[in-house]
Backbone as a chain_set.jsonl record, in Angstrom:
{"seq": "XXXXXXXXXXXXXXXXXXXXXXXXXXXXXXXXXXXXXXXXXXXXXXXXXXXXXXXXXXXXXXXXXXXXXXXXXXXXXXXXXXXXXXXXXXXXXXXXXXXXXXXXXXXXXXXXXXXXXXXXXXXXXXXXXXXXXXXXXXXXXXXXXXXXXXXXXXXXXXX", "coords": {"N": [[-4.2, 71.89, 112.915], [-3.508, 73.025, 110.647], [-2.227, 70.961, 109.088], [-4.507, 69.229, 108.043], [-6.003, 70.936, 106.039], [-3.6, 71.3, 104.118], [-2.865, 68.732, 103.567], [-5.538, 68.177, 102.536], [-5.576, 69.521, 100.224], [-3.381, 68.588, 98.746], [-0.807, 68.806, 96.967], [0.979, 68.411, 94.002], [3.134, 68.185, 91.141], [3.674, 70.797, 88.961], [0.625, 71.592, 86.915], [-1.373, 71.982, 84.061], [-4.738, 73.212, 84.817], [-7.718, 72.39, 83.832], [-9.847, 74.623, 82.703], [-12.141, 74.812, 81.521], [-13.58, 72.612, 81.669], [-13.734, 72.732, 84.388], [-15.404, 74.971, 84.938], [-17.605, 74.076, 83.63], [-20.294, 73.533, 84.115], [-20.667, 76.406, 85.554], [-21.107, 77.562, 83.564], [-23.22, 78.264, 82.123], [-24.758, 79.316, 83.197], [-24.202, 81.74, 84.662], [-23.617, 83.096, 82.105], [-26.558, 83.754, 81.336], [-26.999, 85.091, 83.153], [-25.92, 87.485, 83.651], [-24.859, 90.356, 82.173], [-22.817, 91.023, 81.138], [-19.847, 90.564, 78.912], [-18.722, 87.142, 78.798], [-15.262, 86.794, 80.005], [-12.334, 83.958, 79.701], [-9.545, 82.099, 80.387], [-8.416, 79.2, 78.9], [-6.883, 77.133, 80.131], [-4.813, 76.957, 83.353], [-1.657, 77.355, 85.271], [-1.278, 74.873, 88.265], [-0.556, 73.796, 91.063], [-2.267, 72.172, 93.03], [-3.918, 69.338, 93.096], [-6.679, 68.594, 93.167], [-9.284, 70.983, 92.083], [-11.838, 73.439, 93.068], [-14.728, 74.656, 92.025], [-16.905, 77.739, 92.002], [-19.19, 80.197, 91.502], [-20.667, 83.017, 90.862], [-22.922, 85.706, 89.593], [-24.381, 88.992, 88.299], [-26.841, 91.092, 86.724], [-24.328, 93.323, 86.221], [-21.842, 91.761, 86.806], [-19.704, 89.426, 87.209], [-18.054, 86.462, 88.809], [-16.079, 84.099, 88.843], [-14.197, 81.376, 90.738], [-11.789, 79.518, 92.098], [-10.624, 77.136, 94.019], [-8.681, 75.266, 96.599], [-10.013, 73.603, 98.54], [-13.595, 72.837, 99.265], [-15.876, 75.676, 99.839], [-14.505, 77.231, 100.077], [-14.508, 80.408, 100.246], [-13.018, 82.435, 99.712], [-10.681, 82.403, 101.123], [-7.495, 83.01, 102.17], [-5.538, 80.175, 102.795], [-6.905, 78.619, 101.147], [-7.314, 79.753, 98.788], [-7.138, 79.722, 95.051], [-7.378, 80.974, 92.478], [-9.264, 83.822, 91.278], [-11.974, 85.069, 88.755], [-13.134, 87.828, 86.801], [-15.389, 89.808, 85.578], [-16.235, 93.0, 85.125], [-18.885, 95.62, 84.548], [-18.116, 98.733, 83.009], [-15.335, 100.735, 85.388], [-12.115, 100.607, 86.024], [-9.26, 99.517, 84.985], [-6.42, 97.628, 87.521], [-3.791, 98.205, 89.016], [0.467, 98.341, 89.376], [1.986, 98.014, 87.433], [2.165, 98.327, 83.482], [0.942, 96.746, 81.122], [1.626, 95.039, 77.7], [-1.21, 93.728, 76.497], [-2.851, 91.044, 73.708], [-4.472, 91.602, 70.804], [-4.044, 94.526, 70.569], [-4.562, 95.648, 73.505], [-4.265, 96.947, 76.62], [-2.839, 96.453, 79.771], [-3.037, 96.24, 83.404], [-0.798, 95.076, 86.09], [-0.199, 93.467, 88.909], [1.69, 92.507, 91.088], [2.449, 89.932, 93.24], [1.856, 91.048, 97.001], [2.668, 91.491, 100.177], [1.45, 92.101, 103.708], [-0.096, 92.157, 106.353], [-1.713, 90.048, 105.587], [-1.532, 88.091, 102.37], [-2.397, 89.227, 99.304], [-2.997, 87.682, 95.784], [-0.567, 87.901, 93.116], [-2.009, 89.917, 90.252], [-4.169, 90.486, 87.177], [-5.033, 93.217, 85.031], [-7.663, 94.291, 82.697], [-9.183, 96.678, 79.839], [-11.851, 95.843, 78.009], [-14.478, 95.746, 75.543], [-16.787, 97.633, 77.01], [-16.066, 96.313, 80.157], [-14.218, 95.502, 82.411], [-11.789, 93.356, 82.779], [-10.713, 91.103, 85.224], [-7.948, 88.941, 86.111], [-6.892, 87.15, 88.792], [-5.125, 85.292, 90.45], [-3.056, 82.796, 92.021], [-0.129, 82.201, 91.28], [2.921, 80.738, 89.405], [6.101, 82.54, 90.429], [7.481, 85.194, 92.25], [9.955, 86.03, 89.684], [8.089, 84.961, 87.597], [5.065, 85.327, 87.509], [4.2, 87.498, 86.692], [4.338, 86.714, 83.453], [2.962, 84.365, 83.285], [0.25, 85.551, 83.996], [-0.098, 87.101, 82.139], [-0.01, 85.506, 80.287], [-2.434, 84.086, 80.377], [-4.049, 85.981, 80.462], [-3.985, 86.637, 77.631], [-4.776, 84.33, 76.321], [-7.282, 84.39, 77.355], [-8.593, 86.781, 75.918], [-7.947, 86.119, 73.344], [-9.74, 83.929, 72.788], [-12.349, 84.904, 73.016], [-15.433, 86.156, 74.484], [-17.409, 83.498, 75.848]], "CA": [[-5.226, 72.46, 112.076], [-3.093, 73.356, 109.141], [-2.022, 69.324, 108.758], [-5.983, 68.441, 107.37], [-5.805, 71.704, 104.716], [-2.426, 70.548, 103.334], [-3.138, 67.551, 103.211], [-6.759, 68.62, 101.389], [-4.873, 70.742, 99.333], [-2.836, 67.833, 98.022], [0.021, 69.376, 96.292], [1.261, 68.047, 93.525], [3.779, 68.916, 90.366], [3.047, 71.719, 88.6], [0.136, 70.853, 85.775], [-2.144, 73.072, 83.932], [-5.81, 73.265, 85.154], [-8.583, 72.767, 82.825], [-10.683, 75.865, 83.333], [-13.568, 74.931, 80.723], [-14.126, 71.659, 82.972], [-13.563, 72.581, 85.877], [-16.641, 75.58, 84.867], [-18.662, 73.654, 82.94], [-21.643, 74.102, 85.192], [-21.408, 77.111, 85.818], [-20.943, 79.244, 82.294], [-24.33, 78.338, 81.307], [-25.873, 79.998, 84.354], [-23.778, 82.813, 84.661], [-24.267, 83.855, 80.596], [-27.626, 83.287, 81.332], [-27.02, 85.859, 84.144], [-24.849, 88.986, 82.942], [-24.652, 91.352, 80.527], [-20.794, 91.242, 81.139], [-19.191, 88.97, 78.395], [-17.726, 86.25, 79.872], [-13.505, 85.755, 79.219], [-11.644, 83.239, 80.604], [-8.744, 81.256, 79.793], [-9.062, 77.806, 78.755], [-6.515, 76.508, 81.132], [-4.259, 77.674, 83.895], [-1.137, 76.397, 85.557], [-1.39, 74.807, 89.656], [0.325, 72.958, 91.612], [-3.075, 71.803, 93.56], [-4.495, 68.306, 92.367], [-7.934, 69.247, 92.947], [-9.625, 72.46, 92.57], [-13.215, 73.126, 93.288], [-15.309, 75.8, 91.056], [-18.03, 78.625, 92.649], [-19.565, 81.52, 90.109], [-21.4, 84.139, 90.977], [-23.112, 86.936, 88.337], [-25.607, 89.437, 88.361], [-26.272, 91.704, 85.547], [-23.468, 94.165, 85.972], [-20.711, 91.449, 87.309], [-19.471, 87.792, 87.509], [-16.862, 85.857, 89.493], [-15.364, 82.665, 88.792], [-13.313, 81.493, 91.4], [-10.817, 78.393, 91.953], [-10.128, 77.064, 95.232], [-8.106, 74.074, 96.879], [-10.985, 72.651, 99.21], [-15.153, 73.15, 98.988], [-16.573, 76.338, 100.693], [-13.274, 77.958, 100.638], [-14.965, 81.714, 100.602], [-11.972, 82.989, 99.033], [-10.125, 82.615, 102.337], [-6.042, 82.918, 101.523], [-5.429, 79.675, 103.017], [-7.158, 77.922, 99.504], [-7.953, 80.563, 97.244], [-6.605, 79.547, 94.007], [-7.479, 82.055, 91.394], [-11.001, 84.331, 90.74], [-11.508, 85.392, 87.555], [-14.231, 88.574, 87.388], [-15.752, 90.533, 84.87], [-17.627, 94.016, 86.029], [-19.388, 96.762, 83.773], [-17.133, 99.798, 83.508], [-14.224, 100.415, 86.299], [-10.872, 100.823, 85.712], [-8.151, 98.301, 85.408], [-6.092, 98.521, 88.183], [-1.906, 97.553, 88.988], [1.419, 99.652, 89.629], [2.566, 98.26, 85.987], [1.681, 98.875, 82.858], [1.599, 95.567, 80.255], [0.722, 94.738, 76.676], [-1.693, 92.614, 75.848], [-2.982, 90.657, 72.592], [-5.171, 92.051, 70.023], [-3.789, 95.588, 71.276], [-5.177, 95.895, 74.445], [-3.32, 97.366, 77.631], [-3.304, 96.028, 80.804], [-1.94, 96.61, 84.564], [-0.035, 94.381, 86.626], [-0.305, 94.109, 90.065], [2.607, 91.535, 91.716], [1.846, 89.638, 95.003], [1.983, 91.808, 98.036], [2.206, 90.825, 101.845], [1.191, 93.079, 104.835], [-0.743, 91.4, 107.523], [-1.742, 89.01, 104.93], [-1.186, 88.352, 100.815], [-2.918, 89.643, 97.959], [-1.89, 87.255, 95.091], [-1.077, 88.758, 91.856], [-3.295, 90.073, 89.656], [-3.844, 91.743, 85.813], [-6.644, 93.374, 84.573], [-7.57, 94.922, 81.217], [-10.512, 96.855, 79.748], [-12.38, 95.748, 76.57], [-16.223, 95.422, 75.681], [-17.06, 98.211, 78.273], [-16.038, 96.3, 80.986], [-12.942, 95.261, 83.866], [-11.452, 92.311, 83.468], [-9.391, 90.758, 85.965], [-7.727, 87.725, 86.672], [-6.351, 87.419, 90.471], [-4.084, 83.815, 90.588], [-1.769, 81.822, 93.029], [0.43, 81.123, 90.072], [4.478, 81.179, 89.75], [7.311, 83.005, 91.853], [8.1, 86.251, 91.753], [9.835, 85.841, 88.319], [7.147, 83.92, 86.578], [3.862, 85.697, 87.761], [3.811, 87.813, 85.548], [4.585, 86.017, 82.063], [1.883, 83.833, 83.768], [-1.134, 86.237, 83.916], [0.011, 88.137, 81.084], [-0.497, 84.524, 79.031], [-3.834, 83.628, 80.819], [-5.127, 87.042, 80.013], [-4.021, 86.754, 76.004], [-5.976, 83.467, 76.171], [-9.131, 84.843, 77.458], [-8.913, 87.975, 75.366], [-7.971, 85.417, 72.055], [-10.801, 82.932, 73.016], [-13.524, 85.918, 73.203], [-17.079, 85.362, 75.212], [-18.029, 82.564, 76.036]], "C": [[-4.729, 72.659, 110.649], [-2.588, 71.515, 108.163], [-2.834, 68.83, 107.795], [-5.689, 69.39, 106.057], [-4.839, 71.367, 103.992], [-2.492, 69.601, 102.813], [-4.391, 66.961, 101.772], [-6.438, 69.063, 100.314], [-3.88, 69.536, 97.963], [-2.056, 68.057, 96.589], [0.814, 68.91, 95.371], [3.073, 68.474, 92.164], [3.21, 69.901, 89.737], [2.55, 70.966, 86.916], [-0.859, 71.92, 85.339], [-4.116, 72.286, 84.005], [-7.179, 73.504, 84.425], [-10.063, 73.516, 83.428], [-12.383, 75.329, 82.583], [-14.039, 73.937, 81.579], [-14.739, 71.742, 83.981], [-15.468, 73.94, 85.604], [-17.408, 75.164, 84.087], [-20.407, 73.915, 82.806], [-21.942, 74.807, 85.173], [-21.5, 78.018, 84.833], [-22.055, 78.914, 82.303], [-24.994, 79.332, 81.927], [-25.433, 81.276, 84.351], [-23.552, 83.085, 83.24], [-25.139, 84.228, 80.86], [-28.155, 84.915, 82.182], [-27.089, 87.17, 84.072], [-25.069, 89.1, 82.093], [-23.659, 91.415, 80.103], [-20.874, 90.119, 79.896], [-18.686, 88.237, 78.69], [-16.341, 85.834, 79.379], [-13.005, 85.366, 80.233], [-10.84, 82.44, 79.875], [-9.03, 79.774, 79.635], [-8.363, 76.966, 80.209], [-5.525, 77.001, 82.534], [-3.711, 76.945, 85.39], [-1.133, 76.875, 87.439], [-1.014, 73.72, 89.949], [-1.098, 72.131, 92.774], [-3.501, 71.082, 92.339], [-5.565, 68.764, 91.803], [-8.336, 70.72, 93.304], [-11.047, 72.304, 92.717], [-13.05, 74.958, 92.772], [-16.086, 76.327, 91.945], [-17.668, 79.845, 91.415], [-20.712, 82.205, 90.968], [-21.955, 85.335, 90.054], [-24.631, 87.128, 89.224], [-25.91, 90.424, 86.843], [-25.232, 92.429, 84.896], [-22.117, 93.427, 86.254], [-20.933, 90.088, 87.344], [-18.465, 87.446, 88.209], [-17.076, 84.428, 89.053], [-14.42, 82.123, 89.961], [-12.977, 79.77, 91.765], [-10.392, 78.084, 93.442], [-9.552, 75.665, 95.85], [-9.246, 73.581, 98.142], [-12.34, 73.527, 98.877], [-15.501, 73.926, 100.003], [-15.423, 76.962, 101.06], [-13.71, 79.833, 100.997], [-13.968, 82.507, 100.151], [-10.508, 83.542, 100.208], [-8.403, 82.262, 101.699], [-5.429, 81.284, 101.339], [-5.768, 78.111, 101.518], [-7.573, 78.634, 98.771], [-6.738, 79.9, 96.387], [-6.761, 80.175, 92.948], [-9.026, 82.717, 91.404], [-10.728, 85.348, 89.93], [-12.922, 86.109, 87.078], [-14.055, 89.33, 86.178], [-16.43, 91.694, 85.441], [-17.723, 95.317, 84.912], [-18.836, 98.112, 83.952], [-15.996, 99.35, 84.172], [-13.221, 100.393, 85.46], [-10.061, 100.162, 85.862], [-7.05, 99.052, 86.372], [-4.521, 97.797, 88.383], [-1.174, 98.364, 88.762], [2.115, 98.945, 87.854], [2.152, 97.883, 84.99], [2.134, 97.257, 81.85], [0.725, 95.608, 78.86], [0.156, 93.493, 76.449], [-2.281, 92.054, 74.634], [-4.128, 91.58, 72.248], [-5.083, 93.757, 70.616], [-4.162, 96.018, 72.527], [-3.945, 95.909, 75.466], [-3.72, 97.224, 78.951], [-2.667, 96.409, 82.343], [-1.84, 95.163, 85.262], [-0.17, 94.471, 87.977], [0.533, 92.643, 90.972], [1.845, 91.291, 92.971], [2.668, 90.638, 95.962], [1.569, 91.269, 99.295], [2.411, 92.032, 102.892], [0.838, 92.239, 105.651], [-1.088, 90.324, 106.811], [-1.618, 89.243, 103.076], [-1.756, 88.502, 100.047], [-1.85, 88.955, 97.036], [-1.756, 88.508, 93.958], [-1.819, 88.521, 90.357], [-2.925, 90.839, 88.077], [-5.24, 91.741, 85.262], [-6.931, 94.42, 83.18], [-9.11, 95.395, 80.785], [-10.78, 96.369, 78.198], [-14.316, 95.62, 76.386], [-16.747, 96.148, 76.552], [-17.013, 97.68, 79.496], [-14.655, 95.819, 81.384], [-12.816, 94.225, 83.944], [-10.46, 92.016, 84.298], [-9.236, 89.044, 86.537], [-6.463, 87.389, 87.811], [-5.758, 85.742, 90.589], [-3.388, 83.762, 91.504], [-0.93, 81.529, 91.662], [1.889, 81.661, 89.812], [4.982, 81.752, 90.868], [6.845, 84.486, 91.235], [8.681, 86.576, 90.262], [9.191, 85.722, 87.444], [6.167, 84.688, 86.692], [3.329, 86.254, 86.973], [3.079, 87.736, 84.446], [3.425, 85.394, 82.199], [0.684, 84.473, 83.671], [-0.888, 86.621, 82.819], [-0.697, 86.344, 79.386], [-1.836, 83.899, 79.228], [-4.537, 84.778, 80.518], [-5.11, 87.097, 78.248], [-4.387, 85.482, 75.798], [-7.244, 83.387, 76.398], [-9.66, 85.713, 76.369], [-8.998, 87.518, 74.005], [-9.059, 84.771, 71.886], [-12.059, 83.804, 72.962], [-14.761, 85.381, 74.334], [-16.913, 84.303, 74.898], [-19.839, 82.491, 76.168]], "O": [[-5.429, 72.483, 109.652], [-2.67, 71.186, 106.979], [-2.406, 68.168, 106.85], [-5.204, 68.848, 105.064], [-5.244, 71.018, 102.883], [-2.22, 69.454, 101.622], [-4.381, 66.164, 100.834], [-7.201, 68.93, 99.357], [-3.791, 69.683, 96.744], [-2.429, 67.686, 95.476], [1.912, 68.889, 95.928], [4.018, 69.075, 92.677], [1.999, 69.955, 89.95], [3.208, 70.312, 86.107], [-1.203, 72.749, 86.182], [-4.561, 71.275, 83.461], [-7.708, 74.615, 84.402], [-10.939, 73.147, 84.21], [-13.485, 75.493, 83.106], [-14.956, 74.282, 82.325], [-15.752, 71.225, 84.452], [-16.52, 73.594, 86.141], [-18.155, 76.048, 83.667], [-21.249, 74.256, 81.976], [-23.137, 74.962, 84.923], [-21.904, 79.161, 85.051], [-22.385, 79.89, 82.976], [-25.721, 80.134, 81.342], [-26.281, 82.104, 84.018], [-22.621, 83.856, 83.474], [-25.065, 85.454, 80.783], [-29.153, 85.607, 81.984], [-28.047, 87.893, 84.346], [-25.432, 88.334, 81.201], [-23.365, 91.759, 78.958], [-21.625, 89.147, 79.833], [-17.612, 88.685, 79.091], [-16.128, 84.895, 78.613], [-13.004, 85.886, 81.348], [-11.235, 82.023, 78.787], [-9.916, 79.246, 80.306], [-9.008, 76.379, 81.078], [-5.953, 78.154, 82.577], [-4.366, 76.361, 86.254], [-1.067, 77.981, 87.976], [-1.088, 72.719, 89.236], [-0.533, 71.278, 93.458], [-3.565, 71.491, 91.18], [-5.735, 69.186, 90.659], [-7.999, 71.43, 94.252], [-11.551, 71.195, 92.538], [-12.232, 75.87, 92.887], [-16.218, 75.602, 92.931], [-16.675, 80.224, 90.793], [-21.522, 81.597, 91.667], [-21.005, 86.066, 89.774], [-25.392, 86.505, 89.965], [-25.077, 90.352, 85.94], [-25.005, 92.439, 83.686], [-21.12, 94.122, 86.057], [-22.039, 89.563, 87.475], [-17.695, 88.403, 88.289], [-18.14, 83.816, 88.964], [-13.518, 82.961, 89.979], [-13.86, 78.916, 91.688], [-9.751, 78.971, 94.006], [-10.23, 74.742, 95.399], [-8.549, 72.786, 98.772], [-12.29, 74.643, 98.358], [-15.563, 73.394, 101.111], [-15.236, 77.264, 102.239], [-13.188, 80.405, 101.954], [-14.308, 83.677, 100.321], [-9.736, 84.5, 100.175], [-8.193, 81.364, 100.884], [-4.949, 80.92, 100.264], [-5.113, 77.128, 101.174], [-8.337, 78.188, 97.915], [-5.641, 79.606, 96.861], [-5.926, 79.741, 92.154], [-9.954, 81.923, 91.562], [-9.854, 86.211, 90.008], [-13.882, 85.357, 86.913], [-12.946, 89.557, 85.693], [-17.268, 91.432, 86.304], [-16.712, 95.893, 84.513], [-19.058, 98.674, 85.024], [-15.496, 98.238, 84.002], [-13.367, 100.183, 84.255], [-9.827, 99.96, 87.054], [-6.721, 100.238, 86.349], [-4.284, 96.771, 87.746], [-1.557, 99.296, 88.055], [2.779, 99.761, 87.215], [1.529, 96.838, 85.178], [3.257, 96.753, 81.837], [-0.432, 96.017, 78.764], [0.75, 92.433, 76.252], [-2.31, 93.105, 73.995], [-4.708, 92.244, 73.107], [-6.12, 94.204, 71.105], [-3.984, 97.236, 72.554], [-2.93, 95.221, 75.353], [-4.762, 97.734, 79.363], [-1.582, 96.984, 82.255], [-2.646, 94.259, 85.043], [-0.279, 95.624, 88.393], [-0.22, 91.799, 91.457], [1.013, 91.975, 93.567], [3.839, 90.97, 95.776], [0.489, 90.731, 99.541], [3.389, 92.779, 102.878], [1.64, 91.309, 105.731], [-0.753, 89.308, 107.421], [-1.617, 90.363, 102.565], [-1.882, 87.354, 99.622], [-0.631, 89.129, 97.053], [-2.396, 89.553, 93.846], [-2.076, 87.536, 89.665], [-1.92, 91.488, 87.786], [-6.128, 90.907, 85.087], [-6.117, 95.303, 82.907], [-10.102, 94.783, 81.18], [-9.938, 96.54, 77.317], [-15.121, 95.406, 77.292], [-17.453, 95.432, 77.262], [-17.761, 98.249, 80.29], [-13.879, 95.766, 80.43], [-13.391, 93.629, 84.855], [-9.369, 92.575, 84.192], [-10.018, 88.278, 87.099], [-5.264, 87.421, 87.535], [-6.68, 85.072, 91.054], [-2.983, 84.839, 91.94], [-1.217, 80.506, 91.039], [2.119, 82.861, 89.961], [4.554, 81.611, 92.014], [6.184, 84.808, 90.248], [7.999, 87.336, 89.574], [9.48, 86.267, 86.379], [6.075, 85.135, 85.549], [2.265, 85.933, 86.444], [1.964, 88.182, 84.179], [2.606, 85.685, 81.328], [-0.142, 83.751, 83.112], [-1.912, 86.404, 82.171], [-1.322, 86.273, 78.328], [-2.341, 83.233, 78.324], [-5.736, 84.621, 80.286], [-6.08, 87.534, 77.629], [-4.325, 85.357, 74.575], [-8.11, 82.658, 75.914], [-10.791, 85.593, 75.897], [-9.803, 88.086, 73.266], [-9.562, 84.92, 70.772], [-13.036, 83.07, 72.817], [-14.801, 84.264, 74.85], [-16.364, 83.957, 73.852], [-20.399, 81.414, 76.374]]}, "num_chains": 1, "name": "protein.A"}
């Protein structure tokens, strides 16, 4: 069973992931949608060939989300990043980071219990909660990694 997903998954070197592409589709709809502003980085680095896009918004919230096969549901097995705006709320992570244009953000490293929460960083601006939740680097890297995908959303403004 895990043979076909791997295989689906089709793992490659590590390359960065063009985000505006890959959502092309769906910013129009989800602007269209929300009140949230929409930030997102332009690109963002994966070791999966293909990714497949799904968005979701309503007025108070959006999701973006990145996944290594179609109809993934955000199941661990291919989640690849979701990237969420929500009205209010509190950024949330055990550490504390700076991000561009002064803004302060939390940190929240991958964690495994029964199963893994990747890690995550989330920051408030425009009255609302962003957060961007990734598969991306080691331990070392994860970080540096969100911390530069969130000072490219936050540089890039709405969409």
């Amino acid at each position: 069973m895990l043979a076909p997903l791997l295989a689906t998954l089709a793992l490659g070197g590590v390359h960065n992931a063009d985000l505006n592409a890959l959502f092309a589709d769906a910013l129009p709809r989800v602007t269209a949608k929300t009140q949230v502003p929409v930030l997102m980085p332009d690109t963002m680095p994966t070791e999966i060939d293909r990714l497949y896009a799904n968005s979701f918004a309503s007025r108070k919230t959006y999701f973006l989300d990145l996944a290594g096969v179609p109809g993934c549901g955000g199941a661990n097995a291919c989640f690849e990043a979701e990237i969420t705006g929500q009205k209010g709320g509190t950024p949330f992570g055990s550490k504390a980071v700076k991000l561009a244009h002064g803004r302060h953000g939390r940190f929240k490293p991958l964690t495994c219990g029964a199963s893994c929460s990747p890690p995550s960083i989330s920051w408030k601006e425009r009255g609302a909660t962003y957060t961007i939740q990734a598969n991306v680097g080691g331990r070392r890297t994860e970080r540096r990694i969100l911390v530069r995908m969130a000072n490219q959303a936050i540089r890039r403004g709405p969409r």
